[in-house]
KETORLUM-791832 format. One record per residue (C-alpha): residue number from 1; residue in three letters; x, y, z. Coordinates in steps of 0.2 Angstrom, whole numbers, plus 5000, padded with zeros to 4 digits. Layout:
BEGIN
<pt resi="NUM" resn="ALA" xx="X" yy="Y" zz="Z"/>
...
END
This chain:
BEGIN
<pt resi="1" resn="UNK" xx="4806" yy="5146" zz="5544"/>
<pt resi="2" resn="UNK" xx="4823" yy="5141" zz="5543"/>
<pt resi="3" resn="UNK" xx="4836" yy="5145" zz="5560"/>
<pt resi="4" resn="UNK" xx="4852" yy="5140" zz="5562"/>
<pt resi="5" resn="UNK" xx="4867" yy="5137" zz="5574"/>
<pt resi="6" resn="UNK" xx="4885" yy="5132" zz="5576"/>
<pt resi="7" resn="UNK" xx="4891" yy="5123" zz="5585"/>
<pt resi="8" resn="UNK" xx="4911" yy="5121" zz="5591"/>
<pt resi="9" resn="UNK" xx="4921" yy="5105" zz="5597"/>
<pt resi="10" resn="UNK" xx="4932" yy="5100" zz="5614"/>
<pt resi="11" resn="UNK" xx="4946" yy="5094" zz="5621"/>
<pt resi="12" resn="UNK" xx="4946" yy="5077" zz="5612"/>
<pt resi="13" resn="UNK" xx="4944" yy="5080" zz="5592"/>
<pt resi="14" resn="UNK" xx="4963" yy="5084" zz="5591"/>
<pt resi="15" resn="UNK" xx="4972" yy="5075" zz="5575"/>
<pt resi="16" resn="UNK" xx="4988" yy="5077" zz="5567"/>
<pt resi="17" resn="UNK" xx="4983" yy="5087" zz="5550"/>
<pt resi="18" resn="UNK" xx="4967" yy="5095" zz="5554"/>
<pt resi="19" resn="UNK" xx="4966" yy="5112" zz="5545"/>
<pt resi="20" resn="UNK" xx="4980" yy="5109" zz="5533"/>
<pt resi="21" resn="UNK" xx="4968" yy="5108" zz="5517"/>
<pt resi="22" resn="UNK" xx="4959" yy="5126" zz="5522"/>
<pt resi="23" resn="UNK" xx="4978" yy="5133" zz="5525"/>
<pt resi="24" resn="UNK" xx="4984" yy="5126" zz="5509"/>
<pt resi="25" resn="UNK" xx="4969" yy="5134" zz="5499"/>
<pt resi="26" resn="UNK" xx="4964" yy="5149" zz="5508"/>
<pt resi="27" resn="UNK" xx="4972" yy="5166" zz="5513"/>
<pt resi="28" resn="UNK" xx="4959" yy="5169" zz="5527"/>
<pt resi="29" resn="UNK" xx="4964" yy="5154" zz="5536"/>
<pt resi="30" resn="UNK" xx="4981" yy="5155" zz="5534"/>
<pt resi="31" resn="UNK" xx="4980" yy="5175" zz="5541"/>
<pt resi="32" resn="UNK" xx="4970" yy="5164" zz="5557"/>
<pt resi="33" resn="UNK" xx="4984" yy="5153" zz="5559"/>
<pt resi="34" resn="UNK" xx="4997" yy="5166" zz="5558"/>
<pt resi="35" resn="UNK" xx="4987" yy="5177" zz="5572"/>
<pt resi="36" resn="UNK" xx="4988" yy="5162" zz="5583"/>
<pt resi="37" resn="UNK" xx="5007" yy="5160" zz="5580"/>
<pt resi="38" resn="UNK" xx="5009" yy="5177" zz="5582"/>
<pt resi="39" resn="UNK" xx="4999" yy="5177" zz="5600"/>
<pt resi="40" resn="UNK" xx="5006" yy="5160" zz="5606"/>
<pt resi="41" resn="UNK" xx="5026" yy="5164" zz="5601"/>
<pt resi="42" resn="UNK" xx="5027" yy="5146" zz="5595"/>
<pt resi="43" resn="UNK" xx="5023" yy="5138" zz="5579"/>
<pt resi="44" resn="UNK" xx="5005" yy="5129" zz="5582"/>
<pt resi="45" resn="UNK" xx="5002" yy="5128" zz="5562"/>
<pt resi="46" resn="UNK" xx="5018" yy="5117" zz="5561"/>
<pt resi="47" resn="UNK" xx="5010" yy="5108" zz="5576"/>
<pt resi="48" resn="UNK" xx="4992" yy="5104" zz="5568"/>
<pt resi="49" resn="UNK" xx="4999" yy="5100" zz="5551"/>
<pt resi="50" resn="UNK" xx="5013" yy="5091" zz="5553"/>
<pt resi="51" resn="UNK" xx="5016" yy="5086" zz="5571"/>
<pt resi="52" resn="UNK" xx="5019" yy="5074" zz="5582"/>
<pt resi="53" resn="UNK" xx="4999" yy="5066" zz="5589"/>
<pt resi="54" resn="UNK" xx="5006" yy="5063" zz="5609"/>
<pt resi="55" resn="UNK" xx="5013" yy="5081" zz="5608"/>
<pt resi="56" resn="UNK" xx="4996" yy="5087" zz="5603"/>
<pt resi="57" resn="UNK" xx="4986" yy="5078" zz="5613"/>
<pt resi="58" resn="UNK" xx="4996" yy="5090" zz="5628"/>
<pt resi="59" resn="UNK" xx="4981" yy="5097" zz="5635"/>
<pt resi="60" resn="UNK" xx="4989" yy="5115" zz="5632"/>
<pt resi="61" resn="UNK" xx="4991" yy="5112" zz="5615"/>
<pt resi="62" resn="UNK" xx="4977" yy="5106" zz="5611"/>
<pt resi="63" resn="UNK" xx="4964" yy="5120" zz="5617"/>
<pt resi="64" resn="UNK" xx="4968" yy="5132" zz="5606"/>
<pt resi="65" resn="UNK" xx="4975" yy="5120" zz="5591"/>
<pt resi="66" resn="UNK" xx="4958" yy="5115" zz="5590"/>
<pt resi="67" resn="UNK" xx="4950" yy="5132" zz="5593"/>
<pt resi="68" resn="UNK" xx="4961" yy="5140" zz="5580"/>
<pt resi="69" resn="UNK" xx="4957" yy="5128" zz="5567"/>
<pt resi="70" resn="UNK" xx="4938" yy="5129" zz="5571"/>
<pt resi="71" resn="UNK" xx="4939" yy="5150" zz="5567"/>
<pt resi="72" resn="UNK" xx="4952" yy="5147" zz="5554"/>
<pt resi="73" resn="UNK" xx="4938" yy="5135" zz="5546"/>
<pt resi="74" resn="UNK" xx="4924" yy="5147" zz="5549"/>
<pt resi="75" resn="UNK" xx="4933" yy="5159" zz="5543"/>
<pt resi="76" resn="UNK" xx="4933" yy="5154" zz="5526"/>
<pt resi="77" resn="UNK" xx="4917" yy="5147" zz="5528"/>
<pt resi="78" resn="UNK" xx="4913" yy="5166" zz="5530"/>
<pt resi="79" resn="UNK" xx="4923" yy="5169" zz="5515"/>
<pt resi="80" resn="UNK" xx="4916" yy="5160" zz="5502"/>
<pt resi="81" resn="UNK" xx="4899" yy="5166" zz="5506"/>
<pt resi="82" resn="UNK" xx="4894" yy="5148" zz="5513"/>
<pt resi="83" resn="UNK" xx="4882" yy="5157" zz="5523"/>
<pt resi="84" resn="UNK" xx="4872" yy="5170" zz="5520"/>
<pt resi="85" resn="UNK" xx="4875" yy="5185" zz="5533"/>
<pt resi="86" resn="UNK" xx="4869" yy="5187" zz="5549"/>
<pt resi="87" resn="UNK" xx="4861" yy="5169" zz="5546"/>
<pt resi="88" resn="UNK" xx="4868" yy="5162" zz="5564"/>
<pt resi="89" resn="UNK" xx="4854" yy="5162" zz="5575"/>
<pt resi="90" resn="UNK" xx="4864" yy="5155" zz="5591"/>
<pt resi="91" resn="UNK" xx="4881" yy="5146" zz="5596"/>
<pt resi="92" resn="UNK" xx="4887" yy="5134" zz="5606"/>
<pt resi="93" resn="UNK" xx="4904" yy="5126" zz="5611"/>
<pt resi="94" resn="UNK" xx="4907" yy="5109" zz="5620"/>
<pt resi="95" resn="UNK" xx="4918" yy="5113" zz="5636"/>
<pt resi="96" resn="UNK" xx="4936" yy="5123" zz="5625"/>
<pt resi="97" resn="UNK" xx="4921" yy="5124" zz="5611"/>
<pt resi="98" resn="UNK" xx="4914" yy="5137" zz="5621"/>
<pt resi="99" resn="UNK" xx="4928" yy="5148" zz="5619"/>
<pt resi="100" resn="UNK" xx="4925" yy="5146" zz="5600"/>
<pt resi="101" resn="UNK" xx="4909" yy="5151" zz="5602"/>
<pt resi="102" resn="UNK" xx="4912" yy="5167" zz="5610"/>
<pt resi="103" resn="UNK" xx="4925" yy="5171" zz="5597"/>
<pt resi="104" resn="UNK" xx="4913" yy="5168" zz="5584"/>
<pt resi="105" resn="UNK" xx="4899" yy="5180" zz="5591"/>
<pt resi="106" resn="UNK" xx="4911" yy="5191" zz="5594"/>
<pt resi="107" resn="UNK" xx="4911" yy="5192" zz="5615"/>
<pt resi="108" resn="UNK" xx="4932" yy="5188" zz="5616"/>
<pt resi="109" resn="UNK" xx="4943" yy="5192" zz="5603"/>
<pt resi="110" resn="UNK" xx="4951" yy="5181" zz="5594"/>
<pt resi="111" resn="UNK" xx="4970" yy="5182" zz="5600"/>
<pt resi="112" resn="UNK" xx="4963" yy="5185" zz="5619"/>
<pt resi="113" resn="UNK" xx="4953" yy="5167" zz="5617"/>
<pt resi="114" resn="UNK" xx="4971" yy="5160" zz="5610"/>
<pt resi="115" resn="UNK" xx="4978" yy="5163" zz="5625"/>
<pt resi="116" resn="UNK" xx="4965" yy="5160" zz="5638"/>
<pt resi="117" resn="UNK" xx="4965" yy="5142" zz="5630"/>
<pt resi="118" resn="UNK" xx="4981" yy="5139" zz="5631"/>
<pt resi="119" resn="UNK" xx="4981" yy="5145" zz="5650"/>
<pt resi="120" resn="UNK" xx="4966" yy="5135" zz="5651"/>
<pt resi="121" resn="UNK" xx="4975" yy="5119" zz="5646"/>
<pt resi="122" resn="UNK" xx="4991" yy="5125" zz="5659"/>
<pt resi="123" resn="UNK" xx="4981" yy="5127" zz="5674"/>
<pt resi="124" resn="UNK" xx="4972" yy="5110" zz="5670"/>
<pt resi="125" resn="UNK" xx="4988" yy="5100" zz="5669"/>
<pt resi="126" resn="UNK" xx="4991" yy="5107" zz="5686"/>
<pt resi="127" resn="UNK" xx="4977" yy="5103" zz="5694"/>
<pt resi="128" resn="UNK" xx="4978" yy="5085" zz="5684"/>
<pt resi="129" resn="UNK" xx="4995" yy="5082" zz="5694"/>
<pt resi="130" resn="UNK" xx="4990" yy="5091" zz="5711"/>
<pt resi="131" resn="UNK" xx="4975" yy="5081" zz="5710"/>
<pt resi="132" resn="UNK" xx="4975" yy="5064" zz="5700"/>
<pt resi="133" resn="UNK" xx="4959" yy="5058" zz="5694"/>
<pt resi="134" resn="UNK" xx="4950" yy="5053" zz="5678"/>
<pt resi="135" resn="UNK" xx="4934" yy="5051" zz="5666"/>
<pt resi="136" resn="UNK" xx="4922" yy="5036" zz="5663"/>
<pt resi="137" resn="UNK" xx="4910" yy="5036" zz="5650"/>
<pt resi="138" resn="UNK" xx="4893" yy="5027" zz="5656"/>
<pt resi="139" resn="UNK" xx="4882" yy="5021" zz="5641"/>
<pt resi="140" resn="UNK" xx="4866" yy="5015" zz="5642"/>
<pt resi="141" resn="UNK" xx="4861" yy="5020" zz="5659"/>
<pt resi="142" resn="UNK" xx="4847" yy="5032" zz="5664"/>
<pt resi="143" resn="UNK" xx="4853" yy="5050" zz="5669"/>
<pt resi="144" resn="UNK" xx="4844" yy="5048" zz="5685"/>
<pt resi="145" resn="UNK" xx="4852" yy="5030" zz="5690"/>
<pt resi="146" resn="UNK" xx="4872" yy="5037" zz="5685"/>
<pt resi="147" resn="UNK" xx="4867" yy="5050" zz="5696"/>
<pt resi="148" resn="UNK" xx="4860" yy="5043" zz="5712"/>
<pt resi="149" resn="UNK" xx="4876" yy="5032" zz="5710"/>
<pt resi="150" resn="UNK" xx="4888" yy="5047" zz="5711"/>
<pt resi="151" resn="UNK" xx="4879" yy="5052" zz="5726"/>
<pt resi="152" resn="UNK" xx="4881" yy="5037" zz="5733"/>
<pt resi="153" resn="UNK" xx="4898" yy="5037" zz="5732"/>
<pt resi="154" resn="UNK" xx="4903" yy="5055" zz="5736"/>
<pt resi="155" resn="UNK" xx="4907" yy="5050" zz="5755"/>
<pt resi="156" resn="UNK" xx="4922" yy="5039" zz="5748"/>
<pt resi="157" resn="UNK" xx="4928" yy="5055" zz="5738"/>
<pt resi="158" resn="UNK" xx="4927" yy="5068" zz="5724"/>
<pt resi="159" resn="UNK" xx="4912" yy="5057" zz="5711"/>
<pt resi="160" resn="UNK" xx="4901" yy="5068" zz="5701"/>
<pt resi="161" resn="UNK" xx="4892" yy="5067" zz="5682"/>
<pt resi="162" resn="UNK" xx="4904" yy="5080" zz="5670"/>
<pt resi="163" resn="UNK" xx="4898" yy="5079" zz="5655"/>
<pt resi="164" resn="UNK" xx="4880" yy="5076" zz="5651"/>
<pt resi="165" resn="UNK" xx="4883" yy="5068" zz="5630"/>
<pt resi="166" resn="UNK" xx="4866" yy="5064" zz="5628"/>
<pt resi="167" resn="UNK" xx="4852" yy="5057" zz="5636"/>
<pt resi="168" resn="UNK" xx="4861" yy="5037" zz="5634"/>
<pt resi="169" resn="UNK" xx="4879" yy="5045" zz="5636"/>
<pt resi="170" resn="UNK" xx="4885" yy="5054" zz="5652"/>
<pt resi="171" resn="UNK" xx="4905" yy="5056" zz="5657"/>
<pt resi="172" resn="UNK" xx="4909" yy="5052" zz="5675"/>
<pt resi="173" resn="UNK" xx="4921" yy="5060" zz="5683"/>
<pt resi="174" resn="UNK" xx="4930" yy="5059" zz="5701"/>
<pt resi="175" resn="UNK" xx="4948" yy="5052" zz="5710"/>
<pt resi="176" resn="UNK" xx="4954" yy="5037" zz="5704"/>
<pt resi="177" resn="UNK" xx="4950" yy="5024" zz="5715"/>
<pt resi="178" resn="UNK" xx="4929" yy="5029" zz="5718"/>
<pt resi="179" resn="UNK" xx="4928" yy="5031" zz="5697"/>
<pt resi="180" resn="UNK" xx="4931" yy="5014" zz="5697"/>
<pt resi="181" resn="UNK" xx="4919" yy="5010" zz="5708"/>
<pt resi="182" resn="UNK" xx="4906" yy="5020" zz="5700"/>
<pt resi="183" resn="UNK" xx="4911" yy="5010" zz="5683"/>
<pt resi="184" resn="UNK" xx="4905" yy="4995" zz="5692"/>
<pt resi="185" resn="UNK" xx="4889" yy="5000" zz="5700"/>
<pt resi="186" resn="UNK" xx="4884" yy="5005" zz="5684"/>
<pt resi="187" resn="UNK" xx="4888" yy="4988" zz="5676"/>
<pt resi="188" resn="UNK" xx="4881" yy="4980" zz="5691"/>
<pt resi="189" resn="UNK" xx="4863" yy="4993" zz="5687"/>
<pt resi="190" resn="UNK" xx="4861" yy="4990" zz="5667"/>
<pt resi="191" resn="UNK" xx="4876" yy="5001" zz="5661"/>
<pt resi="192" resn="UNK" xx="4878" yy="4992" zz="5644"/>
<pt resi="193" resn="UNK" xx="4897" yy="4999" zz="5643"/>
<pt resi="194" resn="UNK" xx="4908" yy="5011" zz="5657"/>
<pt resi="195" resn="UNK" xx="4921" yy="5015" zz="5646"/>
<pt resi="196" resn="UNK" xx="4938" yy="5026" zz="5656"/>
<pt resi="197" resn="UNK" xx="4942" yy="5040" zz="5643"/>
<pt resi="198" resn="UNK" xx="4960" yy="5044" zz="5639"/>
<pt resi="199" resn="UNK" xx="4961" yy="5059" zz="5650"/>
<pt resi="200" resn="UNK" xx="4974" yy="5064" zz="5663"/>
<pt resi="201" resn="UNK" xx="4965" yy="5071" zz="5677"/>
<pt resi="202" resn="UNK" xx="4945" yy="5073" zz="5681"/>
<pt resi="203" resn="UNK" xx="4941" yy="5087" zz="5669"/>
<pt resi="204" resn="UNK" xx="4923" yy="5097" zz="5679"/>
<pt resi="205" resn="UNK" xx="4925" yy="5090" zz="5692"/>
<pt resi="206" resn="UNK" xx="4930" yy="5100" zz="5710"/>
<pt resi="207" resn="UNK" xx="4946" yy="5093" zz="5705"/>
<pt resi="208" resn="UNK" xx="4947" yy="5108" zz="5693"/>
<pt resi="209" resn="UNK" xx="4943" yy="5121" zz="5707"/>
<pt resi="210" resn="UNK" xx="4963" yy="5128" zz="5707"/>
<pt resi="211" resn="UNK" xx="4961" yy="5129" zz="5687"/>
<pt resi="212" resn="UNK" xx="4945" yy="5135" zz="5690"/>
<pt resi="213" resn="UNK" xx="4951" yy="5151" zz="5703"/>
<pt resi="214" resn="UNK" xx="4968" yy="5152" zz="5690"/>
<pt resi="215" resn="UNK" xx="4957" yy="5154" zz="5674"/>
<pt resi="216" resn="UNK" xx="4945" yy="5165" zz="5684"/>
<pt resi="217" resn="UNK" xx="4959" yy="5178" zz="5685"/>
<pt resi="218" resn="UNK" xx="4962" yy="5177" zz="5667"/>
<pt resi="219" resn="UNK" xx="4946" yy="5181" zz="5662"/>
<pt resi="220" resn="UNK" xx="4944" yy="5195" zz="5673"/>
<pt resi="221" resn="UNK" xx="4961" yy="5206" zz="5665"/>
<pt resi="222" resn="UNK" xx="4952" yy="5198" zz="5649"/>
<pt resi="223" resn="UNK" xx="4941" yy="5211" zz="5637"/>
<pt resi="224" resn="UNK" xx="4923" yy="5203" zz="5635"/>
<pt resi="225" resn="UNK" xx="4910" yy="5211" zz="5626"/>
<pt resi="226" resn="UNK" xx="4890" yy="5206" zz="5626"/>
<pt resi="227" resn="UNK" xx="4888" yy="5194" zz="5612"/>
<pt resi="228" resn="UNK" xx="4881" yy="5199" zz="5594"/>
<pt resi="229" resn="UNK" xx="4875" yy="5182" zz="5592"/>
<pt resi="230" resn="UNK" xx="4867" yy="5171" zz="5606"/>
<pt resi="231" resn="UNK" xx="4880" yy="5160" zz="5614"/>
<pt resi="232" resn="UNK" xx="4872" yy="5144" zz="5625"/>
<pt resi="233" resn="UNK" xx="4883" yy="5141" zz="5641"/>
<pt resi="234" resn="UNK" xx="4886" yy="5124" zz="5645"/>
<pt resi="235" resn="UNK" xx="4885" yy="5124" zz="5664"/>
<pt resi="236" resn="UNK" xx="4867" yy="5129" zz="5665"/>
<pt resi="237" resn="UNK" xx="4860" yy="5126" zz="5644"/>
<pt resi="238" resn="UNK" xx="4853" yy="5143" zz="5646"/>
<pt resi="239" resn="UNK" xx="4860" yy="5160" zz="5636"/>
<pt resi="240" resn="UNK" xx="4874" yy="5172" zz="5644"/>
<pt resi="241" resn="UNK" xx="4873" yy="5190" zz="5637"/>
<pt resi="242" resn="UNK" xx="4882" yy="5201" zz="5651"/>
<pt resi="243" resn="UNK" xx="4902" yy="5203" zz="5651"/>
<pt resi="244" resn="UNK" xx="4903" yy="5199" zz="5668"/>
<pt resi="245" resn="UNK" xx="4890" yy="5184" zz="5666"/>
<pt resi="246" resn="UNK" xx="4902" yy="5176" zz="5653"/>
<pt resi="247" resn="UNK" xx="4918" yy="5177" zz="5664"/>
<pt resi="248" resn="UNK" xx="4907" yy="5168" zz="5678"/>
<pt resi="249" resn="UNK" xx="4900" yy="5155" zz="5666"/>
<pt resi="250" resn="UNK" xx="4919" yy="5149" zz="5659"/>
<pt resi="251" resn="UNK" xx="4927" yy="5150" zz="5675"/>
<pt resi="252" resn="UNK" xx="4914" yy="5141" zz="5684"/>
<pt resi="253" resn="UNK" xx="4914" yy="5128" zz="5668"/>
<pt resi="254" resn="UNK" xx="4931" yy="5120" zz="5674"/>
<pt resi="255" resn="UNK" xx="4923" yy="5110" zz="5691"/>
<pt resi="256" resn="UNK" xx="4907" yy="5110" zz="5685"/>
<pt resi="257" resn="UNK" xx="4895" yy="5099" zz="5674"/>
<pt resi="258" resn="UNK" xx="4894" yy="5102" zz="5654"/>
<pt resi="259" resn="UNK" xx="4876" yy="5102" zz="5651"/>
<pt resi="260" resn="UNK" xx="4879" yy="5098" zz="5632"/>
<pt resi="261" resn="UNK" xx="4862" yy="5090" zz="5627"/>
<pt resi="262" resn="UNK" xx="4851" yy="5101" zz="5638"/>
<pt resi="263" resn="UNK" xx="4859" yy="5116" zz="5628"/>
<pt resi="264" resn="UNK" xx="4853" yy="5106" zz="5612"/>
<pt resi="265" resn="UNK" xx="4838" yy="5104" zz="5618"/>
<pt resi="266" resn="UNK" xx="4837" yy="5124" zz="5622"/>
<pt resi="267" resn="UNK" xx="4843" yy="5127" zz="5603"/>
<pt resi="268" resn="UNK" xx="4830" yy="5114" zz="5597"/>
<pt resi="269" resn="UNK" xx="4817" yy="5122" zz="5609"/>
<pt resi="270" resn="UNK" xx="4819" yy="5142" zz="5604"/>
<pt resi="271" resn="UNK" xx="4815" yy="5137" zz="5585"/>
<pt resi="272" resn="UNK" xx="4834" yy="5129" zz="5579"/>
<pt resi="273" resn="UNK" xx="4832" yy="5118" zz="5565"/>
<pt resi="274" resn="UNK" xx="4847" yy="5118" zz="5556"/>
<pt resi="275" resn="UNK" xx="4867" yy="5114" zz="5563"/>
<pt resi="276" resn="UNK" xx="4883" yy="5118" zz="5557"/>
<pt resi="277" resn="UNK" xx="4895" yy="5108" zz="5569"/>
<pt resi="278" resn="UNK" xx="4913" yy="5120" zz="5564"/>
<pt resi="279" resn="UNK" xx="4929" yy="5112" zz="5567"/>
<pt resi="280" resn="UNK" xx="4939" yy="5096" zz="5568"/>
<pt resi="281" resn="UNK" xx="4930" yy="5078" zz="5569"/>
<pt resi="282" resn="UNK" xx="4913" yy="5073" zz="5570"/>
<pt resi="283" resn="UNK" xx="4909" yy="5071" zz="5589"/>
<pt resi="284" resn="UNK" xx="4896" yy="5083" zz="5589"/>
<pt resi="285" resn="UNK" xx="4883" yy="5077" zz="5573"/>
<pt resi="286" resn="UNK" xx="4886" yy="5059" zz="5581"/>
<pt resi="287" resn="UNK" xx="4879" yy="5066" zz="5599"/>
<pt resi="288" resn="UNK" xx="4865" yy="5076" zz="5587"/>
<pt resi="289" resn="UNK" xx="4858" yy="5057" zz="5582"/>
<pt resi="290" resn="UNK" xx="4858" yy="5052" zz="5599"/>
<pt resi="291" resn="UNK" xx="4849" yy="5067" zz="5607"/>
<pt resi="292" resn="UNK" xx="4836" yy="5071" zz="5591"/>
<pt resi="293" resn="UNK" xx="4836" yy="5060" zz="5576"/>
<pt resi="294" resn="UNK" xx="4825" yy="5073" zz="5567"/>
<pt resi="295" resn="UNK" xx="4837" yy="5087" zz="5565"/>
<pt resi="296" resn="UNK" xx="4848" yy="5090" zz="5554"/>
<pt resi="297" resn="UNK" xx="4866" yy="5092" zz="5558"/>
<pt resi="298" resn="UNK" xx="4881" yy="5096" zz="5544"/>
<pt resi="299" resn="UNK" xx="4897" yy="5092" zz="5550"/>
<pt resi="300" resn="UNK" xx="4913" yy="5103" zz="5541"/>
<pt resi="301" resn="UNK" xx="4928" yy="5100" zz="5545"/>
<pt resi="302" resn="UNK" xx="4938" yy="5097" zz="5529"/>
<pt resi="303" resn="UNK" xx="4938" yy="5106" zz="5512"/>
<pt resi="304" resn="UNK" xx="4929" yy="5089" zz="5505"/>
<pt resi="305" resn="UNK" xx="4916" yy="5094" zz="5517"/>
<pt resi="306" resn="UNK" xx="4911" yy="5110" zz="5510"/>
END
């Protein structure tokens, strides 16, 4: 029996043009678009289309530019009967992706999660200039060995693992001057590549803790509904089907780990055997490969695509 998810893209897959094609050609995403205008008081189409790449790499412009054009995407995906209905088994989101998710099972509206995002992003870039720090992706290393190393460390300073890839992947994250000590050790310990990402601050990390305690006010004047579809939390791979559950889970996402191949596994382990990764890039099928080589992952996120 055939079960499948979606799955939603981060911070990161952000590209100047992404969601043009569906706009162009259909109503429904144009109607998504204008909604998130409508919601923001700027013009985020113009931004996606037709902008400026440094501009929309801003942290705040980002989030929901890459959430709306997930939904906007979906959206037509929905239109066009690529799906049949009610053929979603589950969802997930990578760190913003989550928000996506939410939206997509129906938990946060789709205006509200426009504006939580883009709030998200504000209190970030805060906390990035309060608190300057930064992102290494470890490749090759056991889980264990990265994270005995950033125990190691945590007397010099703030050192923790953020983002758990896959099993051969995991983001580091931490101040400045211990990341970089970490990037050796793990050299020094069989890494074959520590890679710094081009963030601007130490994204789930207790770094985040002030953007955490902002967002966490956000979410509480915010309308959240339990979930018509099953929606995977990244800081602890399991489900979260309670209102007040979900505003803990995203606030709480900020300074701490995303658990993004043990929510696979949980997918893969409740019967999911088909993927739908919705939105720009193709981050999340490469990261599929890397966690189960078996499952079959279909990446949409151009009108080609379809």
């Amino acid at each position: 029996m055939q079960k499948t998810a979606f799955l939603f893209p981060g911070q990161g897959t952000q590209l100047v043009g992404m969601g043009k094609d569906f706009y162009n050609q259909y109503k429904g995403a144009r109607e998504v678009f204008d909604q998130a205008n409508d919601a923001l008081g700027f013009d985020l189409a113009s931004l996606c289309f037709d902008g400026n790449q440094e501009e929309l790499n801003k942290t705040s412009l980002c989030q929901p530019a890459i959430l709306v054009t997930s939904i906007a995407i979906l959206e037509v995906l929905k239109n066009i009967s690529f799906f049949e209905p009610g053929s979603c088994d589950a969802v997930a989101g990578l760190s913003l992706g989550e928000y996506t998710a939410h939206v997509s099972a129906g938990s946060i509206a789709f205006t509200d999660a426009v504006k939580l995002v883009h709030k998200r992003g504000i209190y970030m870039q805060e906390a990035c200039e309060l608190n300057p720090g930064g992102m290494v992706s470890v490749i090759g290393l056991d889980v264990a060995k990265i994270e005995q190393i950033c125990d190691e460390l945590k007397p010099l300073g703030v050192i923790c693992a953020a983002n758990y890839n896959s099993p051969g992947q995991v983001v580091i994250s931490g101040e400045t001057t211990v990341l970089e000590k970490a990037a050796l050790l793990a050299k020094e310990r069989g890494a074959r590549m520590a890679i710094p990402l081009k963030v601007h601050g130490a994204f789930h990390s207790d770094l985040m803790t002030p953007a955490s305690d902002k967002l966490s006010s956000e979410l509480e004047s915010t309308i959240i509904s339990k979930p018509g579809i099953p929606v995977v939390a990244n800081i602890h791979a399991g489900y979260v089907t309670e209102p007040e559950e979900i505003r803990i889970s995203l606030a709480k996402q900020l300074n701490s780990p995303v658990r993004w191949y043990q929510s696979i596994l949980k997918l893969i382990q409740d019967g999911i055997n088909q993927f739908y990764e919705i939105g720009p890039g193709k981050t999340l099928s490469g990261l599929m490969k890397k966690i189960d080589t078996a499952q079959h992952v279909k990446s949409i996120s151009t009108i080609a695509d379809i």
